[in-house]
N, C-alpha and C positions, 0 to 999 in steps of 0.2 A: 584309744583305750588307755583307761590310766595303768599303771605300774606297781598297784599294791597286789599282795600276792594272791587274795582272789580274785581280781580281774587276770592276772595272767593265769592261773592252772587251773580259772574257769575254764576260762578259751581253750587250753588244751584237752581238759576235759569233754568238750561241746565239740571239739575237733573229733576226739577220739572215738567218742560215742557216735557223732554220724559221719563216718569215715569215707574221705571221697566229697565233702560236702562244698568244701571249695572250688577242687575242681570240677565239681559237675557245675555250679556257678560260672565257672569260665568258661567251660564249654559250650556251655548255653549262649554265653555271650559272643560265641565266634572262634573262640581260640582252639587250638589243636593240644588234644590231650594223649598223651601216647604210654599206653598202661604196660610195667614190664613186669617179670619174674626173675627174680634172682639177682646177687648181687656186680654177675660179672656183664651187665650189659651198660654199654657206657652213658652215664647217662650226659655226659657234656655235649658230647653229639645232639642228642634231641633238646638239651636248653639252644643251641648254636645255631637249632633250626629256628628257634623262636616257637618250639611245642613246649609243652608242660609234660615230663614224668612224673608219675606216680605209681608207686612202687604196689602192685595189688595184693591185698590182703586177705585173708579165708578170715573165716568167722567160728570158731569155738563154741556156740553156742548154738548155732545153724545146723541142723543135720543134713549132710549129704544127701540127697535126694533125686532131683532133675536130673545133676550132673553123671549120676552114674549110669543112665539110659545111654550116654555116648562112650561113657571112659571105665577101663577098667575098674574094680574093688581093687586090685592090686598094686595099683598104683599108689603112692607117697599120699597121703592122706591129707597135708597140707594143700600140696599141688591141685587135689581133687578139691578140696574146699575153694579154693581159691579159680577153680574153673566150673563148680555147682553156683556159684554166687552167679558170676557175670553170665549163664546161661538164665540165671534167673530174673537179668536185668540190672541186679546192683552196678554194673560198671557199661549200663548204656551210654555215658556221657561219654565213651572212649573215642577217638578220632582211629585208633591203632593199638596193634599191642609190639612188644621186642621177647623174643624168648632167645634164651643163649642156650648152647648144649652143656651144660652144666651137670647134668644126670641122665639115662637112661627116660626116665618120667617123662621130661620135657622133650627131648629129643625125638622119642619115639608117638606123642602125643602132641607134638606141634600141628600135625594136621588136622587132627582132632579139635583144636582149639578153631585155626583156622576156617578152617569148613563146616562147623555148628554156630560160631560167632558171625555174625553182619557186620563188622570194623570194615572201612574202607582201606585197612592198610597193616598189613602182619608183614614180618622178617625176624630169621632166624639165623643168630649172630653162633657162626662154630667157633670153639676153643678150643685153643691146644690141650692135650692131657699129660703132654710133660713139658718143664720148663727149662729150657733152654736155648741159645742166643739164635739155633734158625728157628726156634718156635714163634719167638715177635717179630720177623718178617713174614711170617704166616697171618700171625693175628691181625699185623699192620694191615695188610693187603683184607682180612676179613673185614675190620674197621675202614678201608677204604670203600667195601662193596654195601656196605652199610650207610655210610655216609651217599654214595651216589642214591641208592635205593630210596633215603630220605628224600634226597631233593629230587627224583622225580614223582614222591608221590605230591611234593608240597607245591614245586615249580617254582625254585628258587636254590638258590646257591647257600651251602653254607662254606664259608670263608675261612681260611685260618687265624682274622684276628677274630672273627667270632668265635671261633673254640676257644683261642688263649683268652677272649675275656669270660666266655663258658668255664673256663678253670679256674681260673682266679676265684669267681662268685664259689665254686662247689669245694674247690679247696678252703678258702674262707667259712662255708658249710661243717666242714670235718675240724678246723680248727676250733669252731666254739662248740662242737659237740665234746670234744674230747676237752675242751674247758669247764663243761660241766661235768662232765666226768671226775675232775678235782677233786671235786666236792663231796666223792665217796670216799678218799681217803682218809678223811679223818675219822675218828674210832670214838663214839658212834659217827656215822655219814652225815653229813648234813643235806643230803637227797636221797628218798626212800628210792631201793630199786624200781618201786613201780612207779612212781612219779618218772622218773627217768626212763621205764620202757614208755610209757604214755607219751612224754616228751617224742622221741627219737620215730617211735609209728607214724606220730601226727606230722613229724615233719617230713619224713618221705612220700606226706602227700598232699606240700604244697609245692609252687613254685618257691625255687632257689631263693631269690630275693626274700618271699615273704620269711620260708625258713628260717633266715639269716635272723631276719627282723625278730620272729618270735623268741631263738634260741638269748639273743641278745635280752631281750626281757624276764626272760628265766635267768640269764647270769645275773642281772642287775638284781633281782629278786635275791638269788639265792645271798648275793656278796651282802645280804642283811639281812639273814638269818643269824641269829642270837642261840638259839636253842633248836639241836637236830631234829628231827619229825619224830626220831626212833629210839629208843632204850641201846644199850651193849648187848649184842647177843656174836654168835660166833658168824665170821664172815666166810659170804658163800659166793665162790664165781659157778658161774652156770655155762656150759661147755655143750655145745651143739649147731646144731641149722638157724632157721627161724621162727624164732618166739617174739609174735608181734602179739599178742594177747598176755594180757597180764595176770590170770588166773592161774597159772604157776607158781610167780613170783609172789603174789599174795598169799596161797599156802603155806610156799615157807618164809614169807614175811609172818604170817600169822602164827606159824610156831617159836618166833622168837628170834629169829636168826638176821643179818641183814645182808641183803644181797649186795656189794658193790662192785663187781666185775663181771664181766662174757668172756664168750669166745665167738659171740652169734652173728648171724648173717646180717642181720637188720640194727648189730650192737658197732664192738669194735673191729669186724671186719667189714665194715662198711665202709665207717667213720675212723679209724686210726690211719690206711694206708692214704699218702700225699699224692699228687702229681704232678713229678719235680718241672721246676721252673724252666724254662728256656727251650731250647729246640724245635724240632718241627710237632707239631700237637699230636700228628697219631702215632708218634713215634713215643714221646713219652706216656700218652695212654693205653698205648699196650701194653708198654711194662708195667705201671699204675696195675691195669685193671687185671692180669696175667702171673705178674711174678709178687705183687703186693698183697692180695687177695689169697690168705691161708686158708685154701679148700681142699675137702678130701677127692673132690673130682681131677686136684692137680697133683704133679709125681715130682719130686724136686727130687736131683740126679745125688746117689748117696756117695759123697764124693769119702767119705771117712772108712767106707768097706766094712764097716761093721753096724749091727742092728742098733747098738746105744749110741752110736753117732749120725745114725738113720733118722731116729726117732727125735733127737737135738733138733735136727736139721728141720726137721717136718713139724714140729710141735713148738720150736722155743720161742714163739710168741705166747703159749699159755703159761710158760716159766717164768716170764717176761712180768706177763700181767699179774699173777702169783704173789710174787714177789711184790710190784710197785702196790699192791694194793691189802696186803699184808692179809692174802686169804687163809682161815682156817680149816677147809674143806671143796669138794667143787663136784657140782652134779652135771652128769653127762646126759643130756638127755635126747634121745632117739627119736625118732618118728617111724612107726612101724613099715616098713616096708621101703628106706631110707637106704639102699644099698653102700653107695659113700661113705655115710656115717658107718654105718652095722659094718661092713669090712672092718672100717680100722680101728675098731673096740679093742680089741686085745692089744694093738699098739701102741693105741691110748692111754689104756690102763697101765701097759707096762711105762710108759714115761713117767705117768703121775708119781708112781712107785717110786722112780729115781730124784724126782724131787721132793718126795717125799711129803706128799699133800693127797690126804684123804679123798675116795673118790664113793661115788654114788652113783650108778649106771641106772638110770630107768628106761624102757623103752613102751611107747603110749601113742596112743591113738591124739588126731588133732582134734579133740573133743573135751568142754567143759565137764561134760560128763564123766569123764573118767580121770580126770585128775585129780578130784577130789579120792578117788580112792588109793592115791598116792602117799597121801597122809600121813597114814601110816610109817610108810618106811623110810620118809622123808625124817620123821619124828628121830626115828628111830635112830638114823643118821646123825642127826644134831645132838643127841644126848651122848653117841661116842664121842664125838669130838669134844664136846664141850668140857 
């Protein structure tokens, strides 16, 4: 496919809208596709195996339905979209799924997934809930039970230089994501935020390689862009879980504002932490995936003894980003019934406070439906700062 910029944010386009469409193609054709939740299940292990991850997605548009005959209401409303689909069949192509303990939701609701879903192969990776140095002898050992698990559902070995070349390809991955990511810096961006959610969705659900290849055609694109997609309006990082639907972002794209930063599960906490070079491979994927990965599911030890060196500690990746992307405000947004997040609202709030960057808490259902009635105070938001 050529390389003018409707042939590529065609394709991602065509990606995004039938989401899954590739890898149900290669499923079809024999290969082993292994659907996960969340960001801390590793996914270099299941490329190592020679399966396909894909990261699964709810649907914003879809209402809950099927799914709630097996799973609570009260459950994270994302999570439940994203297990009403695949009960509904969207994610039949799957060979397996991976859930990590990550929240309450998933933990508690793994069997639920397991024993309603027909996948020939579910495993449930535990994480630490504080970090520190006997917590990745822990993880290590859970990423080793993980690792065997795979190879005996597949019946075959996965190897240590298949991991280190599994890291190479997904660190390469995270490299040219956060290369387009550049390209919000400059004032106006010359990538609308929602170009770039559509981007970063679509690729979590191809294989590595193709990823690679697509992201690579989006830089080539973008390094010839002349003129930004977007006017100057005030820049917004968006601060939350996961926002893999772009009807947020369009909102307050549509009221004038441009989005070029996260904090999100599926954004730069995916995609910014590395997996340092060298060593034995579960060793540096545990720290990778454990102390890299800024979640509220993990406790980082407050070595400062006080609450403003607490919150440094636990947040200064968002002061980070702040800063390198020159935001003028930043919306926190919640998922009803999101314990993690809802916890550390008020410690959230009080950082932003210290670095002094306008905040906007909303807390909303995972529904297109209701985000338009956001609007409003999203408005309202952009016209303080502005």
């Amino acid at each position: 496919m050529g390389n003018n910029r409707s042939d590529v944010f065609a394709k991602v386009q065509a990606y995004y809208d039938n989401y899954g469409m590739r890898a149900r193609e290669l499923g079809e054709a024999g290969e082993k596709i292994i659907g996960y939740i969340c960001s801390f299940v590793p996914l270099e292990v299941i490329t190592a195996a020679g399966c396909v991850p894909i990261r699964m997605r709810g649907d914003v548009r879809e209402p809950i339905s099927t799914g709630d005959n097996f799973l609570e209401n009260i459950v994270c409303p994302y999570y439940r979209s994203c297990f009403d689909l695949a009960v509904k069949g969207r994610y039949d192509f799957l060979s397996g799924m991976v859930i990590p303990h990550a929240c309450d939701s998933m933990t508690r609701s793994f069997s639920t997934f397991s024993h309603s879903l027909e996948y020939p192969y579910f495993h449930f990776v535990n994480i630490p809930s504080v970090v520190k140095e006997h917590s990745f002898a822990f993880f290590r050992a859970e990423l080793e039970t993980f690792r065997k698990s795979l190879q005996g559902f597949l019946g075959k070995e996965i190897t240590d230089d298949a991991l280190g070349e599994a890291i190479t390809l997904h660190n390469d991955n995270r490299k040219k994501a956060r290369a387009i990511y550049e390209f919000r810096k400059p004032d106006p961006p010359l990538i609308s935020g929602t170009e770039l959610t559509m981007i970063l969705t679509v690729g979590s659900s191809l294989p590595v390689r193709e990823a690679n290849d697509l992201f690579d055609e989006v830089l080539e694109e973008l390094g010839k862009r002349k003129e930004p997609p977007r006017s100057r309006g005030p820049r917004i990082m968006i601060d939350g879980a996961c926002v893999d639907n772009v009807e947020l972002v369009r909102v307050i794209e549509g009221l004038g504002a441009n989005v070029v930063t996260d904090t999100l599960c599926n954004g730069t906490r995916d995609y910014f932490p590395l997996v340092a070079k060298g060593g034995d491979p579960m060793d540096v994927l545990s720290r990778r995936y454990l102390a890299g990965i800024h979640c509220p599911k993990t406790y980082r030890e407050n070595k400062a003894g006080t609450f403003e060196g607490d919150i440094a500690n636990r947040f200064g990746d968002i002061g980070r980003y702040a800063k390198s992307y020159g935001v003028d405000g930043a919306i926190l947004y919640v998922y009803r019934y999101c314990d993690p997040f809802g916890f550390e609202v008020p410690a959230r709030k009080a950082f932003y406070e210290s670095i002094e960057v306008p905040l906007l808490c909303l807390e909303d259902e995972y529904s297109s439906g209701t985000i338009g009635q956001l609007k409003t105070r999203i408005q309202a938001f952009l016209e303080m700062i502005e």
